[in-house]
Legacy VTK file of the C-alpha trace (Angstrom):
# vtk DataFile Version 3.0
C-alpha trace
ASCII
DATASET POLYDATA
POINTS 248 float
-37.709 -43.468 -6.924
-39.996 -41.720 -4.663
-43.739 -42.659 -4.122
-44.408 -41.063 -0.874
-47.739 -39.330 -1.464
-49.178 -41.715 -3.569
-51.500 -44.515 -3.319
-51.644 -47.888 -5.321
-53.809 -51.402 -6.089
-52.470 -54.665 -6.807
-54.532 -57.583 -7.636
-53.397 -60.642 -6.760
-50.725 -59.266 -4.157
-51.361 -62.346 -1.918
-48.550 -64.107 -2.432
-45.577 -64.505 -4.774
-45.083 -61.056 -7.604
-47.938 -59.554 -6.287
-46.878 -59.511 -2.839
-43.212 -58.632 -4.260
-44.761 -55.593 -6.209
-46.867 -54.355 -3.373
-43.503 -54.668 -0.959
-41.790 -53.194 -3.226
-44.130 -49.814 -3.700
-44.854 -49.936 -0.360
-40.962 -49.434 0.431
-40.650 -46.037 -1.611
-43.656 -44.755 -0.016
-46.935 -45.689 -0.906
-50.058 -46.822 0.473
-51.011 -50.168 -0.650
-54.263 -51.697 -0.844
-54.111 -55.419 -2.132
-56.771 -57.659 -3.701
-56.936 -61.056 -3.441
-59.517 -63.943 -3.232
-57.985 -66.797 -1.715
-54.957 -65.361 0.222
-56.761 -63.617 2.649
-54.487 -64.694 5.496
-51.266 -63.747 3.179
-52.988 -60.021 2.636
-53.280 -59.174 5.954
-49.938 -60.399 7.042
-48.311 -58.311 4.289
-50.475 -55.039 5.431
-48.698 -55.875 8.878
-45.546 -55.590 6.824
-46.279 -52.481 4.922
-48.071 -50.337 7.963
-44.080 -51.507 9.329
-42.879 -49.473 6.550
-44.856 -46.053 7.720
-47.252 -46.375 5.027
-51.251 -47.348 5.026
-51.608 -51.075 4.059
-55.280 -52.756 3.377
-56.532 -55.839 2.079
-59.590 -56.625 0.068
-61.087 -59.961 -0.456
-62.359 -59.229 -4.218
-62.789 -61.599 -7.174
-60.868 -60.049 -9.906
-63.257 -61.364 -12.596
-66.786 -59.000 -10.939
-67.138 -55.928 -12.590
-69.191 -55.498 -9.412
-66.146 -56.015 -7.006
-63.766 -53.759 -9.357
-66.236 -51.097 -8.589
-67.060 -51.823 -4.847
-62.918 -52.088 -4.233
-62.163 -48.666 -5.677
-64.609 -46.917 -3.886
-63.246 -48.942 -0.749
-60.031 -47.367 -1.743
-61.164 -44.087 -2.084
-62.500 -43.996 1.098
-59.852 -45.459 3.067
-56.837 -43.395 1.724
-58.904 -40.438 0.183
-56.998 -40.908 -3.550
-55.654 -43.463 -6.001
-52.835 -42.918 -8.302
-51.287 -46.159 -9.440
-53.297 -49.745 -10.772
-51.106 -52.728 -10.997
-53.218 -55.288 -12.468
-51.216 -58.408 -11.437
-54.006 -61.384 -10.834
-53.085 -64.490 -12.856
-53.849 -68.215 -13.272
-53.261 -71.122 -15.019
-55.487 -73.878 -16.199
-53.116 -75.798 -18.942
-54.507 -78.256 -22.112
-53.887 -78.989 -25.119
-56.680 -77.279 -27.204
-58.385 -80.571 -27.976
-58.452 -81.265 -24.767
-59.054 -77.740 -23.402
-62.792 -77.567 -21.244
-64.891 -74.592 -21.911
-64.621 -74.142 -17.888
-60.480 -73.645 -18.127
-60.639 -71.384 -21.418
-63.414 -69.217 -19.112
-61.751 -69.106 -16.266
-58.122 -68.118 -17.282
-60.078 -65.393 -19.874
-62.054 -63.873 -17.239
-59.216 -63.698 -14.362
-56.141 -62.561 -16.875
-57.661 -60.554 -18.758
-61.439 -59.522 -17.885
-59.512 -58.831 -14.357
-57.319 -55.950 -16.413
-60.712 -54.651 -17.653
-62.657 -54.512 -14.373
-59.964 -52.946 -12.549
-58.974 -50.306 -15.803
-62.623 -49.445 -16.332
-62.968 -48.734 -12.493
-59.887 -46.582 -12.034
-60.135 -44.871 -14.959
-62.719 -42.230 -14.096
-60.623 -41.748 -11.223
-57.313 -41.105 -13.397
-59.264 -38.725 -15.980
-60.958 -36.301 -13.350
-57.467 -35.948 -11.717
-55.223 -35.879 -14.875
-52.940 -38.565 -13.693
-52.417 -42.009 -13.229
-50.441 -45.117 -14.052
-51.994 -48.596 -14.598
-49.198 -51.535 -15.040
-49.935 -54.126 -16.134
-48.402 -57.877 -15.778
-48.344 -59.809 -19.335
-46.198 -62.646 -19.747
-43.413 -63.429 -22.531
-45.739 -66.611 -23.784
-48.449 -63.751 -24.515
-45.649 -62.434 -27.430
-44.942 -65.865 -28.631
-47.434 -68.505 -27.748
-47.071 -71.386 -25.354
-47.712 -75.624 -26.659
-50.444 -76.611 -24.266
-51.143 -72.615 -22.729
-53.883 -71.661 -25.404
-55.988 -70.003 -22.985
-53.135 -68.313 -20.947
-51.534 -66.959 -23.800
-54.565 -65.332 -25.271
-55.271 -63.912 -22.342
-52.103 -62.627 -21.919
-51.685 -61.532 -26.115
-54.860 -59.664 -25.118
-53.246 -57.940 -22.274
-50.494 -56.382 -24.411
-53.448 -55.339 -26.968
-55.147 -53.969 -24.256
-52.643 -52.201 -22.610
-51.817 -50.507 -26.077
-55.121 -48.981 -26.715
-55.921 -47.669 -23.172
-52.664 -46.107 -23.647
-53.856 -44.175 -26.535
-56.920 -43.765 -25.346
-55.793 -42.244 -21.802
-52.423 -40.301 -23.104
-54.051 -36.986 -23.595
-55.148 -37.088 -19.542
-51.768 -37.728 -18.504
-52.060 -41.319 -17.674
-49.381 -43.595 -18.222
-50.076 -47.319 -18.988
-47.798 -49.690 -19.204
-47.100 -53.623 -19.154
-44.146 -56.136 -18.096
-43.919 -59.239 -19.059
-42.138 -61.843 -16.865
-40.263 -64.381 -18.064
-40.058 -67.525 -16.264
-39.789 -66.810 -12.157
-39.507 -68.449 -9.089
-43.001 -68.966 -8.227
-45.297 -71.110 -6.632
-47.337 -71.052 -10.347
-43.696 -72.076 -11.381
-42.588 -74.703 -8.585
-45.568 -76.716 -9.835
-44.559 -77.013 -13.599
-43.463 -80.558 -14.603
-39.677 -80.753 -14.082
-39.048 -81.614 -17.456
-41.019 -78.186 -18.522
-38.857 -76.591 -15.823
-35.815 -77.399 -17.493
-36.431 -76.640 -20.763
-37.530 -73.328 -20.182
-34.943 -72.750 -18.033
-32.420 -73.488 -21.070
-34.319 -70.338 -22.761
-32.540 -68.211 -20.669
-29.702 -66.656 -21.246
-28.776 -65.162 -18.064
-28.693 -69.251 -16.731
-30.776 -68.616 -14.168
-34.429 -68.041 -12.649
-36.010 -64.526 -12.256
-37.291 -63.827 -8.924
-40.868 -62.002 -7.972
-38.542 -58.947 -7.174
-37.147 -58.448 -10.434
-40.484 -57.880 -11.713
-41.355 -55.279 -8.880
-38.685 -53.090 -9.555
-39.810 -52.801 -13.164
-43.131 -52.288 -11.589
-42.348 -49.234 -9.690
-40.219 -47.633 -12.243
-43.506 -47.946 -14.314
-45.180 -46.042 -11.406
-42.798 -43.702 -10.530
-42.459 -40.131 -12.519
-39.207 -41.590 -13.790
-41.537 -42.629 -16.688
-43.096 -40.282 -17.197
-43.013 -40.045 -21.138
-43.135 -43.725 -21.300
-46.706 -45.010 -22.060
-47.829 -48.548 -24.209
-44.913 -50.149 -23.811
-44.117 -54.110 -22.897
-40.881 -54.127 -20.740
-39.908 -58.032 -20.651
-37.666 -59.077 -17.759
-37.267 -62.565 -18.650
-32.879 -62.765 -18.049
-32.956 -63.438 -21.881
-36.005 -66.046 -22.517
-37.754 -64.839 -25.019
-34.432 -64.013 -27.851
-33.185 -67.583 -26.907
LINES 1 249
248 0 1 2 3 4 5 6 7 8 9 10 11 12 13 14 15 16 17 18 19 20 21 22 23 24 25 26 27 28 29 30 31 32 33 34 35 36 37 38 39 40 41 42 43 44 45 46 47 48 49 50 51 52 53 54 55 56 57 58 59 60 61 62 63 64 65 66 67 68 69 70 71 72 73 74 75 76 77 78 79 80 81 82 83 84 85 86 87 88 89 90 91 92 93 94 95 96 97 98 99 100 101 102 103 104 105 106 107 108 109 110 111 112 113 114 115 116 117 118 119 120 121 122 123 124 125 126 127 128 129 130 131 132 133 134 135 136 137 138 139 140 141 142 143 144 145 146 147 148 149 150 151 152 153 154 155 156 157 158 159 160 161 162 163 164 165 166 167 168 169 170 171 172 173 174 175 176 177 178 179 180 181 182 183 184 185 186 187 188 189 190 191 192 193 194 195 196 197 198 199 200 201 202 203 204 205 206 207 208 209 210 211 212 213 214 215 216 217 218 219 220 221 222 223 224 225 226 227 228 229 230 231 232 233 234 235 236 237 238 239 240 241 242 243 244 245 246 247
């Protein structure tokens, strides 16, 4: 896979599959610019790492849930590497409850990162895609999103929404040659995962087939086959790389 040439976002490439997935297209060639809101130190140690690699690497301090950001960081991009070809829309969290305990504060929050986040960043690249006839947005669901989650109400309807999202801006971007595109990760070594009660741990980790935890770079390289041309007739599909998980 070659990406030398090109130039890419991910949200939430701070740490953990982010910062796997902006490594990772950073390695075959492309500049990298990488959102985050509270790794700011993380961002700018991994642009250290990619401008290493011989390609440009900058980070933006950006909530993922302003429209007003989304638009501010794409123009940043713009101007700093001069194009934009691939969106990785990455940014996740986690506020778990049972539904009748659930606040209105964790349903909004995990709604307007997971999934309000995919919109902001879509809607902002997506001029940018059209007037050039090409692009590729990826974006990262989650296995719960296909089969619901006890206690994740929130997260997995943000994440259901995802996959319905990623479905219609596929058919609604197609005829410009844009490719869009989601992966949903199974359960993976993660700092969102290291803090899961054991017990949860376990049992999910019984789901898998393979025996074994995915790690952040199993997800990249799904990532950047979704943004390379080796896709290129691929669009509105949800790649799972879960070792197994989900036909447990």
């Amino acid at each position: 896979m070659d990406l030398r040439g090109k130039s890419a976002i991910v949200t939430g490439g701070g740490q953990g599959i982010g910062a796997a997935i902006a490594k990772k297209l950073g390695s075959l060639g492309a500049n990298v610019a990488i959102i985050d809101y509270d790794r700011d130190t993380e961002a700018k140690a991994l642009v250290a790492d990619l401008v290493t690699m011989g390609v440009q690497g900058l980070a933006i301090k950006a909530d993922v849930s302003s429209f007003a950001d989304a638009q501010a960081a794409i123009l940043t991009v713009l101007q700093t590497f001069g194009d934009l070809h691939i969106l990785v829309c990455n940014a996740g969290i986690n506020r778990d409850g049972v539904i009748w305990k659930m606040t209105e504060d964790q349903w909004d929050k995990v709604i307007d990162v997971n999934l309000k986040g995919c919109f902001n960043y879509a809607r902002a690249a997506a001029p940018v895609f059209r007037k050039q006839a090409y692009g590729k947005i990826i974006n990262i669901t989650s296995i719960n999103g296909l089969r619901g989650r006890f206690g994740q109400s929130n997260y997995t309807a943000s994440k259901g929404g995802i996959i319905a999202f990623t479905k219609t801006l596929a058919r609604e971007l197609g005829n410009k040659n844009i490719n869009v595109n989601a992966v949903a990760p199974g359960l993976i070594e993660t700092h969102m995962v290291a803090q899961m009660p054991e017990a949860a741990r376990q049992t999910s980790l019984r789901e898998i087939v393979m025996g074994r935890l995915g790690q952040p770079e199993d997800i990249a390289n799904a990532v950047a086959f979704f943004a390379s041309d080796l896709s290129r007739h691929i669009t509105g599909q949800v790649l799972n790389v879960d070792g197994g998980q989900l036909i447990a």
